[in-house]
Structure formats: C-alpha cells, structure tokens
SEVEX-9852 format. One line per field, with one value per atom (N, C-alpha, C, O): atom name; x negated, y negated, z; residue number from 1. Coordinates in steps of 0.05 Angstrom, whole numbers, plus 32768, in hexadecimal, padded with zeros to 4 digits. Each point is the difference from the previous one (the first is absolute). Layout:
BEGIN
atom <- c(CA/...)
X <- c(X/...)
Y <- c(Y/...)
Z <- c(Z/...)
seq <- c(NUM/...)
This chain:
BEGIN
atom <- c(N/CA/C/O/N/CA/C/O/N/CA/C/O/N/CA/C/O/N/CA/C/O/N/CA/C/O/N/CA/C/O/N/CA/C/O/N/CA/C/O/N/CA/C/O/N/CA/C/O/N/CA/C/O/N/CA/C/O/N/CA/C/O/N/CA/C/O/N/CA/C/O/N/CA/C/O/N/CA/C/O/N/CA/C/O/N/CA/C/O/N/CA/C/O/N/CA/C/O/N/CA/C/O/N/CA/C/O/N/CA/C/O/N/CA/C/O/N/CA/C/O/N/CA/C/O/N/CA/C/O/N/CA/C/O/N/CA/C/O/N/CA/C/O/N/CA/C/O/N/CA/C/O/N/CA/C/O/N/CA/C/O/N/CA/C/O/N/CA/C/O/N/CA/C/O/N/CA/C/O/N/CA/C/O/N/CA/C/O/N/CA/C/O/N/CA/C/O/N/CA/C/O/N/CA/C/O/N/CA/C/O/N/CA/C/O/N/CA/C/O/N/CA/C/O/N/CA/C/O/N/CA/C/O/N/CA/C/O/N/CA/C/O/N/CA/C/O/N/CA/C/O/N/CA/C/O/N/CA/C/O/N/CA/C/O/N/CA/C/O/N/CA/C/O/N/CA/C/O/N/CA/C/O/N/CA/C/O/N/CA/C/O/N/CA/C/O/N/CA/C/O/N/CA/C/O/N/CA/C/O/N/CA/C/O/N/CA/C/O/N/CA/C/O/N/CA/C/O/N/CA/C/O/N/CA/C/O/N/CA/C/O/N/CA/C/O/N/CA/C/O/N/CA/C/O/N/CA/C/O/N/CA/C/O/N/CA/C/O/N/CA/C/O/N/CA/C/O/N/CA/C/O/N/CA/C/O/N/CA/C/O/N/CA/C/O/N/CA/C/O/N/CA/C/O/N/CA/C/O/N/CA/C/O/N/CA/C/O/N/CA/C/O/N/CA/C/O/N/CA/C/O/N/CA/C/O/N/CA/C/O/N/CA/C/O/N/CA/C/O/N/CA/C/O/N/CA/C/O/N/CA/C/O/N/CA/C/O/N/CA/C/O/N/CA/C/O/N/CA/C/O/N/CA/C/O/N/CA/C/O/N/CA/C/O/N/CA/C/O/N/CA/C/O/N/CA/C/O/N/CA/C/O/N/CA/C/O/N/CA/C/O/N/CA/C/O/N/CA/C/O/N/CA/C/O/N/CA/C/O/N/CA/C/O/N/CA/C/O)
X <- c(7FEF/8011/7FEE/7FEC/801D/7FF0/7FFA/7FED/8025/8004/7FF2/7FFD/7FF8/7FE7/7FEB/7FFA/7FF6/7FE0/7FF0/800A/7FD6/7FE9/8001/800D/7FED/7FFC/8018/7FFA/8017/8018/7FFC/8016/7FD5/7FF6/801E/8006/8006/800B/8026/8010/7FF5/8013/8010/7FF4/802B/800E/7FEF/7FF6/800C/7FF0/8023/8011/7FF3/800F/8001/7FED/802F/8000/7FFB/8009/7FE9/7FF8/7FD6/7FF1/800B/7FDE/7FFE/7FEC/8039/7FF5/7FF2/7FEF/8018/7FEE/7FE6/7FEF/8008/7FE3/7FEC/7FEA/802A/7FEE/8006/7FF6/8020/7FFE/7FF1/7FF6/7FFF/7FF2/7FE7/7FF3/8006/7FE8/7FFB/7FE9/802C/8001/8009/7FFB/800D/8000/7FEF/7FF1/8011/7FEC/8011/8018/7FD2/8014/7FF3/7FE9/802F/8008/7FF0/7FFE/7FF4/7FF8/7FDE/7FEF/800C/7FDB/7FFD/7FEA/8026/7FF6/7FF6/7FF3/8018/7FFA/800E/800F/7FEC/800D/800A/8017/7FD8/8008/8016/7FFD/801B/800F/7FF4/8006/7FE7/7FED/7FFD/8011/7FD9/8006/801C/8011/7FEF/801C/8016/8012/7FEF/8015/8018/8002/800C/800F/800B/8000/800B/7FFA/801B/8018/7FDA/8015/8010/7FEF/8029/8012/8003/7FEC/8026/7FF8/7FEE/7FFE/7FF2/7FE9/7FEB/7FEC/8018/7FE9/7FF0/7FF3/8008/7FEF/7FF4/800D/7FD8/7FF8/800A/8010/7FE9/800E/7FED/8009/7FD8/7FFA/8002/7FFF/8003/8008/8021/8005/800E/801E/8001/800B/7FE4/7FFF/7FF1/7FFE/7FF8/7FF8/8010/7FF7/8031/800F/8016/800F/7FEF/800D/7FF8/7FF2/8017/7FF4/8007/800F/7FE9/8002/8011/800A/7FF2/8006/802E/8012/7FE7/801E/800A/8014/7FE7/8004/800E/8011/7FE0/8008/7FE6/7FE9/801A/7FEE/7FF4/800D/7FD6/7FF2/8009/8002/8001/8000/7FE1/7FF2/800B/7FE8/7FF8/7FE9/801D/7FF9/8000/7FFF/8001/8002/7FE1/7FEC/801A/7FDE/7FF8/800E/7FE4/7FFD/7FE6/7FEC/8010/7FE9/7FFE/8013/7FD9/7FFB/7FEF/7FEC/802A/7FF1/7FE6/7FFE/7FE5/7FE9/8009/7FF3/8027/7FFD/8012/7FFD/8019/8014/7FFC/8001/7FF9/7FFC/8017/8003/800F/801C/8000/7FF2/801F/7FFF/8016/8015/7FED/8011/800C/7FEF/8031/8002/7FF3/800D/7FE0/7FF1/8011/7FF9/801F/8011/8010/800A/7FF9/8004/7FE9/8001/7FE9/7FF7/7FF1/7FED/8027/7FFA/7FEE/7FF8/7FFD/7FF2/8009/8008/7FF9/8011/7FEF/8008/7FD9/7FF9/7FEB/7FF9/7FF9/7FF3/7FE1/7FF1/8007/7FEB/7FFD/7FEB/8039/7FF5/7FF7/7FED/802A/7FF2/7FE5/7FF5/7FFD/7FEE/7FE8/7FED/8018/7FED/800B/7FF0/802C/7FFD/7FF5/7FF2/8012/7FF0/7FDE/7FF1/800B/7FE3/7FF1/7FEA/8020/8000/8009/8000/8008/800E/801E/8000/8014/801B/8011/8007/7FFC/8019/8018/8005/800F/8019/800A/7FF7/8022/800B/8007/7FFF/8008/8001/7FE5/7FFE/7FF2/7FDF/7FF3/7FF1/8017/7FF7/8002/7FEE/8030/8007/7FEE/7FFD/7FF6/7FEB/7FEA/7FF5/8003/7FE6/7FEB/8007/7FE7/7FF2/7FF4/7FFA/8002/7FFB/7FE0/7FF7/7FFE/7FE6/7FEB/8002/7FE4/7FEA/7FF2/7FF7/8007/7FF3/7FE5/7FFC/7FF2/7FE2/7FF1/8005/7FE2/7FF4/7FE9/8001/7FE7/7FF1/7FE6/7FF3/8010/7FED/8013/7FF7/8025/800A/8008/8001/8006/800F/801C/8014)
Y <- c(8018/7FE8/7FE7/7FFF/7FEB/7FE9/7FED/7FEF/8017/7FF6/8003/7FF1/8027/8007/8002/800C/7FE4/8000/8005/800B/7FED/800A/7FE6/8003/7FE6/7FF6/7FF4/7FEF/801C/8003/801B/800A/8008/8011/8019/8011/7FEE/8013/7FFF/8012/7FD2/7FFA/7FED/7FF0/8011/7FF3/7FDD/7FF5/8003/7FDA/7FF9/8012/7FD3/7FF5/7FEB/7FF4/800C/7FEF/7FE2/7FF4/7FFD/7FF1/8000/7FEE/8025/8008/800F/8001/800C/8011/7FFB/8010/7FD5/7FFA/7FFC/8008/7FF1/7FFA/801A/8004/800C/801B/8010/8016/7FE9/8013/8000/8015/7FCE/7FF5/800D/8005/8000/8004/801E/8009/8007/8025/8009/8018/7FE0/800C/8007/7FEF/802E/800A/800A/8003/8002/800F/8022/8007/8009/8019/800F/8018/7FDA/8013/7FF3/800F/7FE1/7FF8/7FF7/8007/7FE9/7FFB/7FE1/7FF7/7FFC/7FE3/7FF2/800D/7FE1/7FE8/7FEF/7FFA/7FFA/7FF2/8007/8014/7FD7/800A/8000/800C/7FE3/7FFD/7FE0/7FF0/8009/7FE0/7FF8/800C/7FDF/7FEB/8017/7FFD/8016/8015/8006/7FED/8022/8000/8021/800B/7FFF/8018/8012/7FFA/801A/800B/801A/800E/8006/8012/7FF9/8009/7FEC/7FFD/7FFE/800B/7FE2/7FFE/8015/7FFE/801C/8013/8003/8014/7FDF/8003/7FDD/7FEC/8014/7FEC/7FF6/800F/7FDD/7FFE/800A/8004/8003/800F/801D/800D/7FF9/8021/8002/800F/7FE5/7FF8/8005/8011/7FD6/8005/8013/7FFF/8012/801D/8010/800B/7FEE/8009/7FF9/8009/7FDA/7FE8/7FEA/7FF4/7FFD/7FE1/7FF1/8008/7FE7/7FED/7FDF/7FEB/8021/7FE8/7FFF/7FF1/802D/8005/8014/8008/8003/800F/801B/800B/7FFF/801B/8017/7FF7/8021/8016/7FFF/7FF9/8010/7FFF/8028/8017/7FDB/801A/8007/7FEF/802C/8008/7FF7/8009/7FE4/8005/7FD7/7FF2/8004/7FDE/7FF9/800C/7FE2/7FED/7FF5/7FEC/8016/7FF5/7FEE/8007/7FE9/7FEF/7FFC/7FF6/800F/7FF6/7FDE/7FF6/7FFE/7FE2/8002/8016/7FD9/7FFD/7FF8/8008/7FE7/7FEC/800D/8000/800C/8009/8021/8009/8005/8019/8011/8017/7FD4/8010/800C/7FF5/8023/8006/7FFB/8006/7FEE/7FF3/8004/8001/8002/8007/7FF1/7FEC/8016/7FF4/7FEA/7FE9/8022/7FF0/7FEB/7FEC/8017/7FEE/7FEB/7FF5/800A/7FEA/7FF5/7FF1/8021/7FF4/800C/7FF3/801F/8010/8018/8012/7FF1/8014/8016/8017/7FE0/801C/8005/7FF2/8026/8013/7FF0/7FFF/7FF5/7FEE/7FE4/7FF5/7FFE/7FEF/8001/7FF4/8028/800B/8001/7FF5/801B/8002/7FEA/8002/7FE9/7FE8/7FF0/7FF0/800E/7FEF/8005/7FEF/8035/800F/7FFD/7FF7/8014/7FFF/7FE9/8004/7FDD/7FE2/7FFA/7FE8/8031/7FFA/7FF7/7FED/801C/7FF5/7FEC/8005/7FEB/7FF4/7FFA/7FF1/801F/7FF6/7FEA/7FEF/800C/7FE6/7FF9/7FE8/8022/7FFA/7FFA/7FEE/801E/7FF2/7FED/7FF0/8013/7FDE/7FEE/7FF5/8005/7FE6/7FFC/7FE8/8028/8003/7FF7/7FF5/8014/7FFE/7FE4/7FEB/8017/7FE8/7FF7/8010/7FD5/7FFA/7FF2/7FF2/8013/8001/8010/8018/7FDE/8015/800C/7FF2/802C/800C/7FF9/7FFC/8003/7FFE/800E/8005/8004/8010/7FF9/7FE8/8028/7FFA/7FE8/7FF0/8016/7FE5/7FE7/7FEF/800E/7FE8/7FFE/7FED/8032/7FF6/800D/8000)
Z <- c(8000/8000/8000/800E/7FE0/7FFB/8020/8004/800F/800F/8016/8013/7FE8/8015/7FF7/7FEC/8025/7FED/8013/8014/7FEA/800D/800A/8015/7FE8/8008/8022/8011/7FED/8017/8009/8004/8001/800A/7FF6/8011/7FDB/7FFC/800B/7FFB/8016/8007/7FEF/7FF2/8010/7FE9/8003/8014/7FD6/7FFB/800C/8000/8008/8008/7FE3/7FF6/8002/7FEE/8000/7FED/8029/7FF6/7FFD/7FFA/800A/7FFF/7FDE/7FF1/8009/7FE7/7FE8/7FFA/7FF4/7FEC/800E/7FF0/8024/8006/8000/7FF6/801C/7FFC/7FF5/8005/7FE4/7FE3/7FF6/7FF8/8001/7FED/8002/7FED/802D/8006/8002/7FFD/8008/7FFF/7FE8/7FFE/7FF3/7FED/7FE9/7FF5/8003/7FEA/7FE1/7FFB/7FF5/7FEC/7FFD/7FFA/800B/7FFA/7FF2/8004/7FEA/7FE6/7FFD/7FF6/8010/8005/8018/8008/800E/801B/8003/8012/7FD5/7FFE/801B/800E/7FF7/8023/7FEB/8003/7FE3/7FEF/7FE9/7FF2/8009/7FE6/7FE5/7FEB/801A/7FE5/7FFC/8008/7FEC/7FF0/7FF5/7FF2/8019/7FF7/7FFE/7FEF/8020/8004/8015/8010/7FF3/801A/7FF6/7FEA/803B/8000/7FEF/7FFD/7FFB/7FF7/8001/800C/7FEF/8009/8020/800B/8005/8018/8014/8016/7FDA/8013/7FFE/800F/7FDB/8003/7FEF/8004/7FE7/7FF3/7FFB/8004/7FF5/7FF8/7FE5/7FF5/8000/7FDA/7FF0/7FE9/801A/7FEE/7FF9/7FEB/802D/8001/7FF7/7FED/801E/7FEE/7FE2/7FF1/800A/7FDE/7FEE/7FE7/8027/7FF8/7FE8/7FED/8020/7FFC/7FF7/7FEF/8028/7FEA/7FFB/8010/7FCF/8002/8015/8012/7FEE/8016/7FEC/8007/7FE2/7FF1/7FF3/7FFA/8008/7FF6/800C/7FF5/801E/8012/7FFB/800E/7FD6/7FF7/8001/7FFC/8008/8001/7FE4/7FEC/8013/7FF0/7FED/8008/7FDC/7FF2/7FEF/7FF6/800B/7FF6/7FED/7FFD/7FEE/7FE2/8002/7FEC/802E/8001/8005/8007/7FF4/8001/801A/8002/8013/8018/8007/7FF2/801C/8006/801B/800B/8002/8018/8005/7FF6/8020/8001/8007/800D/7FF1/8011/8015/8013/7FF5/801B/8015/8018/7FD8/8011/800B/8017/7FCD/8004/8001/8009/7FE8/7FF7/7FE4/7FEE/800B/7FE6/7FF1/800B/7FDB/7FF8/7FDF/7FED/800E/7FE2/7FEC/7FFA/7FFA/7FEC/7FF0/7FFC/7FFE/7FF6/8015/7FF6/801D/8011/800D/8016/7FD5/7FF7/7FF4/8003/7FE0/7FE5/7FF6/7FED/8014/7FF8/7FF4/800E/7FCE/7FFD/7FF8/7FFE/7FFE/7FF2/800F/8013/7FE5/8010/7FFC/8013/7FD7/7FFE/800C/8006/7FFF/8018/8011/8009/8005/801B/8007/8013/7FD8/8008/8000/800F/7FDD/8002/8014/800A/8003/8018/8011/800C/7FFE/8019/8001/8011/7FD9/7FFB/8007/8009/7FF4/800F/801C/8008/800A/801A/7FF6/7FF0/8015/8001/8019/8018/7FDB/8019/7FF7/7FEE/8022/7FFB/8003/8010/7FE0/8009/8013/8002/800F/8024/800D/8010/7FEA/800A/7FF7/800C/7FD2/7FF8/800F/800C/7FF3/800B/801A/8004/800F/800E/8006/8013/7FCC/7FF9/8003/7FF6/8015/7FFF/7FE5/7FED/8014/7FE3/8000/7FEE/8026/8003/7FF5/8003/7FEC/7FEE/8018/8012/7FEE/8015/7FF1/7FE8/802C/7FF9/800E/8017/7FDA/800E/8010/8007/8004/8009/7FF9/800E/7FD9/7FF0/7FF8/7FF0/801D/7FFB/7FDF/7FF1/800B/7FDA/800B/7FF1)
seq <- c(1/1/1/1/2/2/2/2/3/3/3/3/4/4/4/4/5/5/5/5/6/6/6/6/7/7/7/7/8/8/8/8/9/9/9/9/10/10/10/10/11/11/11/11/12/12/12/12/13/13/13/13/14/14/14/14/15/15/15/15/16/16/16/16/17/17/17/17/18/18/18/18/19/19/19/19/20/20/20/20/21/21/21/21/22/22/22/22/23/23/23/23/24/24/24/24/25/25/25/25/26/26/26/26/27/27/27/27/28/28/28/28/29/29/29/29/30/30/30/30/31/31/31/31/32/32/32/32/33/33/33/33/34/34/34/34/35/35/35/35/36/36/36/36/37/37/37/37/38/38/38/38/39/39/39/39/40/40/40/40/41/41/41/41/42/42/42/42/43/43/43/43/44/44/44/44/45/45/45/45/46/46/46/46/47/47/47/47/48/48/48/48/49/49/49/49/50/50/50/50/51/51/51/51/52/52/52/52/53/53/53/53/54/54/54/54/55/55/55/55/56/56/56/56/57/57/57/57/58/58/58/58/59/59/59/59/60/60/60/60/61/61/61/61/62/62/62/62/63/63/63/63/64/64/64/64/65/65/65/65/66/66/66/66/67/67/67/67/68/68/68/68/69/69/69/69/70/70/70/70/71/71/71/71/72/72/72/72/73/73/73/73/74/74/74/74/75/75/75/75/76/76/76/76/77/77/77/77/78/78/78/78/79/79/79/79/80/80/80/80/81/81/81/81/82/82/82/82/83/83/83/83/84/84/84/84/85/85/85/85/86/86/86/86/87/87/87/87/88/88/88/88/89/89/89/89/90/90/90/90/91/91/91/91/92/92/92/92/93/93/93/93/94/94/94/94/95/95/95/95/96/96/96/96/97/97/97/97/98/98/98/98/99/99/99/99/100/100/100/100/101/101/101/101/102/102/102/102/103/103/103/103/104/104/104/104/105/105/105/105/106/106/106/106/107/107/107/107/108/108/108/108/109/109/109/109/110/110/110/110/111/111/111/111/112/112/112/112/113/113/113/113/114/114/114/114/115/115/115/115/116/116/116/116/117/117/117/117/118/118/118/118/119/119/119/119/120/120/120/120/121/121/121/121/122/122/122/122)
C-alpha cells in the first residue's frame, strides 16, 4: 500500500505528511529507480518509472507498441517513443537521428541553448 512507506517506519503516513513522504519512498517495480525520470512523472500507479513504462507504452499517444513499428529512445529522458509520433517516418531517419543522440520533443523545449566546450575552450 502507497500509504505505508519506509520512511514512516512501515506505519500508515497521516495524510497530511503523505505527499512529503511518498515522494520520497517510492521506487519503480521493474529497475528500482527513486526517480520518475527527467522532466517526467510517475507512472501505472506510482510503480513504474516513465522509462521503464514506455518499454510498452508510448508516452506520446498512449498506445502499446506493435512489433513491425519504428521506436526511438530519447538521450535526455530515456523514454522510448513511436518514431512517428515524432515525425519520423522512415527507418533511415531513425537511424540518422539516433546515431546524433536523439531528443524528443518534450526535452527540447528543455534543452539548453548553450555551445558545450571542451577542455581547450572550442
């Protein structure tokens, strides 16, 4: 039950402590993440994180992935996502966007617009 956590030594949270120490006991089911993920929030009731979620489903249209569809994993989010749900229809985009790191459109808007530089300052 969501309502009992570790950090309340295993006794019901009193609803006004519960968002404080949900937030903080809860894991996901299927890797053991504390985190939902970048710019994410948690998902199937609270038990899974969103990248392990979209394993199975998008996150973008909220349908199960069929064998024969195109999928992409974000660099930032680490969600996996219908290729075509964003805009990507063929199997050669896919792979020249991935091959460059991918970000979805939900992490763009994110994204910093700052030139990383390296150690010698280029």
């Amino acid at each position: 039950d969501w309502r009992r956590c570790m950090m309340s030594e295993g006794k019901p949270c009193s609803s006004d402590v519960v968002s404080f120490l949900f937030h903080r006991c809860v894991a996901c089911v299927q890797c053991g993440s504390t985190s939902p993920g970048y710019k994410c929030e948690w998902q199937n009731n609270y038990t899974q994180c969103a990248p392990c979620a979209s394993l199975t489903v998008c996150p973008v249209c909220n349908k199960n992935y069929k064998e024969e569809e195109l999928i992409i994993q974000c660099r930032q989010c680490d969600r996996w996502i219908h290729a075509i749900c964003q805009n990507l229809n063929t199997e050669d985009e896919v792979e020249t966007v991935a091959d460059n790191g991918y970000d979805c459109f939900t992490c763009r808007q994110y994204a910093t617009t700052t030139p990383v530089t390296t150690s010698e300052g280029t």
